[in-house]
C-alpha positions as CSV (number, residue, x, y, z in Angstrom):
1,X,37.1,-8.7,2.5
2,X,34.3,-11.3,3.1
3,X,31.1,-9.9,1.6
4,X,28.0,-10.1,3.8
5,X,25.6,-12.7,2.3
6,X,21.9,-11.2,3.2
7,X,18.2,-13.1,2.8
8,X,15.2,-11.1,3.1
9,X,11.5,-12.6,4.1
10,X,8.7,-9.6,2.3
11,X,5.8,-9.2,1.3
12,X,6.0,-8.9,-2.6
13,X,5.2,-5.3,-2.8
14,X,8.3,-4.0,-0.9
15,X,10.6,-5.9,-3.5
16,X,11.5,-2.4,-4.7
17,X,11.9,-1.4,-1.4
18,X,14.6,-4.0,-0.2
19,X,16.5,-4.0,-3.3
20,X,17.4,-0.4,-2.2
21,X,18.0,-0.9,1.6
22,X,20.8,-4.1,0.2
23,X,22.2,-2.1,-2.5
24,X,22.5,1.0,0.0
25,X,24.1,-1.0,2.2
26,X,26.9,-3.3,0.3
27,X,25.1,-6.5,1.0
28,X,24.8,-9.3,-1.0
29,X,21.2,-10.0,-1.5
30,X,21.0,-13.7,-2.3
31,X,17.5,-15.1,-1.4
32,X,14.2,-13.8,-1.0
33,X,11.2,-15.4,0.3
34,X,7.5,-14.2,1.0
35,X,5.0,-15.6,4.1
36,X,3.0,-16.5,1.1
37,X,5.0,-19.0,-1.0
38,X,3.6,-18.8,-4.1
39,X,4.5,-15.2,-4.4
40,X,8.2,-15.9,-3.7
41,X,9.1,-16.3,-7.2
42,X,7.8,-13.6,-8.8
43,X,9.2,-11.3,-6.1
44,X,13.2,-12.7,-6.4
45,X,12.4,-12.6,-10.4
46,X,11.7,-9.3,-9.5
47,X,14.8,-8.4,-7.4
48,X,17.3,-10.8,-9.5
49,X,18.1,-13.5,-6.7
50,X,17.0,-17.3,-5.5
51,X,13.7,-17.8,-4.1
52,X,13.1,-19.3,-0.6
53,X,10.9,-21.0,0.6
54,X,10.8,-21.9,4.5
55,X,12.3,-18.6,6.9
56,X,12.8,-21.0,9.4
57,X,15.3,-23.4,7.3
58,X,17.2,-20.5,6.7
59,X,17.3,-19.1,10.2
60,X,18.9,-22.5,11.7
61,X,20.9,-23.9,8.5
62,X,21.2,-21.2,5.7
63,X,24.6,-20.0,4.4
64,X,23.7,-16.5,5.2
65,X,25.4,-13.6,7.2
66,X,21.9,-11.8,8.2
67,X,18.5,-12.2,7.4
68,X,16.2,-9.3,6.8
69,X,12.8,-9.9,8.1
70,X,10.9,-7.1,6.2
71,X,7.6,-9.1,6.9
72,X,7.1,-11.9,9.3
73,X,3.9,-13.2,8.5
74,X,3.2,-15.3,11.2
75,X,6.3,-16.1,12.1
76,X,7.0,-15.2,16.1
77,X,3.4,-14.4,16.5
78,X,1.4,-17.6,16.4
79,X,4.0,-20.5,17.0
80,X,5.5,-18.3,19.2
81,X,7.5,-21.1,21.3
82,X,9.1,-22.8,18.4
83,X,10.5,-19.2,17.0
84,X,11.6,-18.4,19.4
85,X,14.3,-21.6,19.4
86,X,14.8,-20.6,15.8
87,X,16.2,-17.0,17.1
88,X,18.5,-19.0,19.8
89,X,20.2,-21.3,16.9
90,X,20.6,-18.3,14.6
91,X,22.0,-16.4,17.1
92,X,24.1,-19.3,18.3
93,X,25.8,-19.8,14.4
94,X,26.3,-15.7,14.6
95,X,23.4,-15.5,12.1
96,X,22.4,-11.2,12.4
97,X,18.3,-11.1,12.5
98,X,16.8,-7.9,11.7
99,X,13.2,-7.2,11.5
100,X,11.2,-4.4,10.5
101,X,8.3,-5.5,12.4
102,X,8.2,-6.1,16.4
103,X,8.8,-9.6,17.3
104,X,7.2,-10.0,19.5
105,X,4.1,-8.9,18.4
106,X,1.8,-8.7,21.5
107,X,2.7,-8.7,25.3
108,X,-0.8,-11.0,25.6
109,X,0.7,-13.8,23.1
110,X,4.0,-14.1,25.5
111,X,2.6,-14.6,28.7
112,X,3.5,-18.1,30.2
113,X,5.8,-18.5,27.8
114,X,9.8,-18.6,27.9
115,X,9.6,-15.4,25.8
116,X,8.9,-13.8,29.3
117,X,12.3,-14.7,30.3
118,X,14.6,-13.8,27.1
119,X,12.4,-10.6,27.4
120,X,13.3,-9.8,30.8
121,X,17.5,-11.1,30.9
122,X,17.5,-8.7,28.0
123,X,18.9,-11.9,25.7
124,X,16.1,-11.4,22.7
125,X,18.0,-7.7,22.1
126,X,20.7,-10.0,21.0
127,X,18.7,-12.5,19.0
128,X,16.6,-10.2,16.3
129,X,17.0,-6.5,15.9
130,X,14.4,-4.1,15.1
131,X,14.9,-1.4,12.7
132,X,15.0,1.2,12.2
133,X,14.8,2.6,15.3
134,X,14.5,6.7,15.6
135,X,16.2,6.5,19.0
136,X,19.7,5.4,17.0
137,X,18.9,7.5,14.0
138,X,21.6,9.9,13.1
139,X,19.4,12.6,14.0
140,X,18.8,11.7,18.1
141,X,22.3,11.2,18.0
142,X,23.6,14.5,17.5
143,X,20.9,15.6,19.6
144,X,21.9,13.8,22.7
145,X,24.1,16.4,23.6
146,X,22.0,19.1,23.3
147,X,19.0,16.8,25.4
148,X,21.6,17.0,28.2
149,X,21.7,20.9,29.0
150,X,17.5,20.9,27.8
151,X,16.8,18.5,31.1
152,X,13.7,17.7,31.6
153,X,10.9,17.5,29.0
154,X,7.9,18.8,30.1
155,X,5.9,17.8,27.0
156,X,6.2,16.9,23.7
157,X,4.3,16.0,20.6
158,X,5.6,13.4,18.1
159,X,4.3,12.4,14.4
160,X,6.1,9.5,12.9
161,X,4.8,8.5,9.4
162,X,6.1,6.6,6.5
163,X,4.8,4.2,3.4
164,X,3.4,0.7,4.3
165,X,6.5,-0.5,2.5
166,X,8.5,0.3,5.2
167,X,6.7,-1.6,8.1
168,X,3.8,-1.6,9.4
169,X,1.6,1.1,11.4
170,X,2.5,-1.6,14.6
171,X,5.9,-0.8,13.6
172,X,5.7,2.8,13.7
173,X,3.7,2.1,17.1
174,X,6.8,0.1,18.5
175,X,9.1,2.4,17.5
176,X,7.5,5.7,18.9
177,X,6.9,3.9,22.2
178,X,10.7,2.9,22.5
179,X,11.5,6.6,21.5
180,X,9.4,8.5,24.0
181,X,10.1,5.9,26.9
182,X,13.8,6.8,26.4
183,X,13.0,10.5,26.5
184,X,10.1,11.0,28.9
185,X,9.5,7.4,30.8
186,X,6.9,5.1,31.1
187,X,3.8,6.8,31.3
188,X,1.0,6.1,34.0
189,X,-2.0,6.5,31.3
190,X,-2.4,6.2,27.8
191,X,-5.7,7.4,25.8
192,X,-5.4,6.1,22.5
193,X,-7.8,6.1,18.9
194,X,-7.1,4.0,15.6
195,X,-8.5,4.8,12.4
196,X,-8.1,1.6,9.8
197,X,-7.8,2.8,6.3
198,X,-11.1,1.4,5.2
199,X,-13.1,3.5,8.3
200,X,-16.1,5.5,6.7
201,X,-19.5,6.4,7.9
202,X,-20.6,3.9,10.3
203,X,-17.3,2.0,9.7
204,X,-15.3,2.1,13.1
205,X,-12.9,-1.3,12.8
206,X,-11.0,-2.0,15.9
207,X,-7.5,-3.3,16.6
208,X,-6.7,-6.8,18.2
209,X,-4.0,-7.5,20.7
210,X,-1.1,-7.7,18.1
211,X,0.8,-5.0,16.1
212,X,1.1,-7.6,13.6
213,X,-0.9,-6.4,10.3
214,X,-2.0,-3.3,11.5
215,X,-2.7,-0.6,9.4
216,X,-4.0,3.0,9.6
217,X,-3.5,5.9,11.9
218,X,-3.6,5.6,15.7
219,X,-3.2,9.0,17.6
220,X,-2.6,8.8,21.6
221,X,-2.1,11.4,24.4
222,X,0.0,10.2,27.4
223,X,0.0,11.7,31.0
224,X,2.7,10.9,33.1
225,X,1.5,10.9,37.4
226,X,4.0,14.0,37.8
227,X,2.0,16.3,35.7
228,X,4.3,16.2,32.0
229,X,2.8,15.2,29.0
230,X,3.0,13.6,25.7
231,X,0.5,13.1,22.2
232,X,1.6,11.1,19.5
233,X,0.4,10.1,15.7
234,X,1.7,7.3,13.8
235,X,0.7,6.4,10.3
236,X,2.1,3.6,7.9
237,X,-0.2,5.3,4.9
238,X,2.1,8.3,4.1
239,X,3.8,8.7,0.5
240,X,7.1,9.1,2.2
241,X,8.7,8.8,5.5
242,X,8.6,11.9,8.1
243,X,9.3,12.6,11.6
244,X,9.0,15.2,13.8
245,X,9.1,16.0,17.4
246,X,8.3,19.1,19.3
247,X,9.5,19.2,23.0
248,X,9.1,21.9,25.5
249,X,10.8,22.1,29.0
250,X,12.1,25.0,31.2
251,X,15.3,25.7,29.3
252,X,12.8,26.5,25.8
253,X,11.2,25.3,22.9
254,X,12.7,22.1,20.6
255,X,12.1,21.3,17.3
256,X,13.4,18.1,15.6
257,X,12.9,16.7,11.9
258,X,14.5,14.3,9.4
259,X,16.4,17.4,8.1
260,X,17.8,18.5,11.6
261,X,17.3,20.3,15.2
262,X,16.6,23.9,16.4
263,X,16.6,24.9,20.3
264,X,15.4,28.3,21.1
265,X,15.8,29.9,24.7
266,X,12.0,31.4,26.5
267,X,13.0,34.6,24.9
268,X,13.3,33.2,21.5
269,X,17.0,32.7,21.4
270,X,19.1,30.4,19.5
271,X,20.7,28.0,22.1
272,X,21.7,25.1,19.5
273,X,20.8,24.1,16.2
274,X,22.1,21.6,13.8
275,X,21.4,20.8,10.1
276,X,21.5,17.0,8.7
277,X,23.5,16.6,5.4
278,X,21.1,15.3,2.7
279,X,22.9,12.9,1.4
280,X,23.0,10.7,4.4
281,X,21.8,7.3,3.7
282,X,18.5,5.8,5.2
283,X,18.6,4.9,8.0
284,X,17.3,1.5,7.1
285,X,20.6,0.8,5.6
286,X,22.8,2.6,8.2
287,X,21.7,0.8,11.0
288,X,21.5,-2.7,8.8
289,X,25.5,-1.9,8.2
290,X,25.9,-1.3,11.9
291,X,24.3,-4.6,12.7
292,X,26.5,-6.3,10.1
293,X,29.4,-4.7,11.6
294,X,28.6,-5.3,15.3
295,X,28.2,-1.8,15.8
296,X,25.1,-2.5,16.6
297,X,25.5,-5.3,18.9
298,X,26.6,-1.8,21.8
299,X,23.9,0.5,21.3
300,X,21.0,1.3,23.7
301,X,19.1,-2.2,24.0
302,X,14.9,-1.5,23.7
303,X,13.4,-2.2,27.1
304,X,10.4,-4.0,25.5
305,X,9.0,-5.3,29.2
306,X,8.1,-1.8,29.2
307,X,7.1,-1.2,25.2
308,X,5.4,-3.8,25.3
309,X,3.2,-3.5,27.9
310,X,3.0,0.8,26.1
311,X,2.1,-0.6,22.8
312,X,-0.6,-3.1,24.3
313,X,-2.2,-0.3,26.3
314,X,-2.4,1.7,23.5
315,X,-4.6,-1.3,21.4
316,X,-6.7,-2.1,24.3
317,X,-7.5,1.8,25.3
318,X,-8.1,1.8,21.4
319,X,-11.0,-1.2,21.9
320,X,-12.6,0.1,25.2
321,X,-12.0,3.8,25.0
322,X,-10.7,4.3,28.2
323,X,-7.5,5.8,29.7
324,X,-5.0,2.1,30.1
325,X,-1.9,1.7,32.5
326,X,1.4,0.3,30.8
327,X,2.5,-0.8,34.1
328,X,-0.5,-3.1,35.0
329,X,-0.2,-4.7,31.5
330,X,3.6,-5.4,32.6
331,X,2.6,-6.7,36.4
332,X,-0.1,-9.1,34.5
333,X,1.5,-10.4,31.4
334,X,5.1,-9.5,31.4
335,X,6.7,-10.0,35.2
336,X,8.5,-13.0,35.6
């Protein structure tokens, strides 16, 4: 059997980390490269492989099966137009890209531009992959069933939290909008606070319009126009990852973690519960194997008209302090 031939683009500090998610997942780690050259060689010293230089070579011409974009830089955020021709040719020699971090970054950097269109014919779910993505972890599987005979939820809270090796606090954001769209909808307000990691007394720094490089804590409460509720944390400053979601709805009370799900009736009875085996890998790896084996290429695509325009409201009700709507930031910037 052919083994999978893997490049990753990082940041030097999460050498450690990617060495893992390859050797987790069978795949032949042959080249690393880093946004800021110079610091390519010391990180594939560091992980025993090549060093390489230009992502975008790579993308259109490298002998690779799948390339592992653990941190973009800039790439897809400011030369938006010509990245996104680089996804189309890898995609077109069969090239898997996987990302860590949203690309795109910002609904505001794709208006007027034919990312609108991949966006909306659902083609850039084919061309780069985020990861991982809670809605496809092994956990929300097995709880599918069970969210079935629960029906609707009437609110929730949700904490997702995990090292900055892992992505980004606009990764975190990303994924916890694609989760709670999928469970609850788009909601009609969002009402949103970010706290960078360097905020002290009289320190309040503020979030642009991209996820890209964002770090911290933001914290959110979304109301939806029929009356159900969500609030959500996210954090890329933790030691190690954790989620956890708390859902209540007519049928009881919901409880999910990384180590499983309990569902108790009103009265407190058991109606379901299921326990995760702890030797499961990360899902990092899982999914990356699924992706590899075009698994992937058949599960639920991320509707990111509508994360998108989530994510940007959060940023902007973050600047002005206000309650945002997703749905105008879709109309504006994201309709075709």
């Amino acid at each position: 059997m052919k083994t999978t031939r893997g490049v990753a683009w990082i940041d030097p500090g999460q050498a450690a980390f990617v060495r893992g998610v390859f050797a987790r997942s069978g795949i032949d780690l042959v080249g690393v490269g880093c946004p800021e050259g110079h610091q390519a060689g010391k990180a594939a010293a560091e992980i025993g492989c090549e060093s390489v230089d230009d992502l975008r070579s790579v993308l259109t011409g490298g002998d690779v099966d799948l390339v592992l974009i653990a941190d973009p830089g800039a790439f897809g955020d400011t030369e938006i137009g010509q990245d996104l021709e680089v996804l189309r040719v890898a995609h077109a020699r069969d090239v898997v890209v996987a990302t860590l971090e949203p690309i795109p970054a910002s609904a505001a950097e794709v208006v007027g531009t034919d990312w609108v269109e991949a966006i909306q014919s659902g083609v850039l779910n084919a061309m780069v992959r985020f990861l991982p993505r809670t809605r496809l972890s092994s956990m929300m599987v097995e709880l599918q069933t069970a969210m079935e005979t629960f029906g609707v939820i009437r609110s929730c809270s949700v904490s997702m939290v995990a090292p900055r090796v892992h992505g980004s606090l606009g990764a975190r954001l990303f994924d916890g909008m694609d989760l709670v769209r999928a469970l609850m909808g788009v909601p009609e307000v969002i009402e949103a606070s970010y706290v960078s990691p360097s905020s002290g007394r009289g320190l309040h720094p503020l979030p642009g319009q991209s996820l890209r490089g964002l770090h911290g804590e933001c914290t959110m409460n979304l109301r939806y126009p029929d009356g159900r509720a969500a609030a959500m944390m996210f954090s890329d400053q933790a030691g190690v990852a954790s989620t956890t979601l708390v859902a209540m709805g007519a049928e009881g009370h919901l409880v999910v973690n990384d180590h499983g799900f309990c569902w108790r009736s009103p009265d407190g009875e058991l109606v379901d519960s299921f326990t995760r085996s702890e030797d499961e890998a990360d899902e990092v790896s899982r999914q990356l194997v699924e992706l590899c084996s075009g698994v992937g290429a058949t599960q639920a695509p991320i509707e990111y008209a509508s994360v998108l325009s989530m994510t940007h409201a959060t940023l902007l009700s973050s600047r002005t302090g206000q309650g945002e709507s997703p749905e105008t930031t879709k109309r504006l910037l994201l309709e075709v």
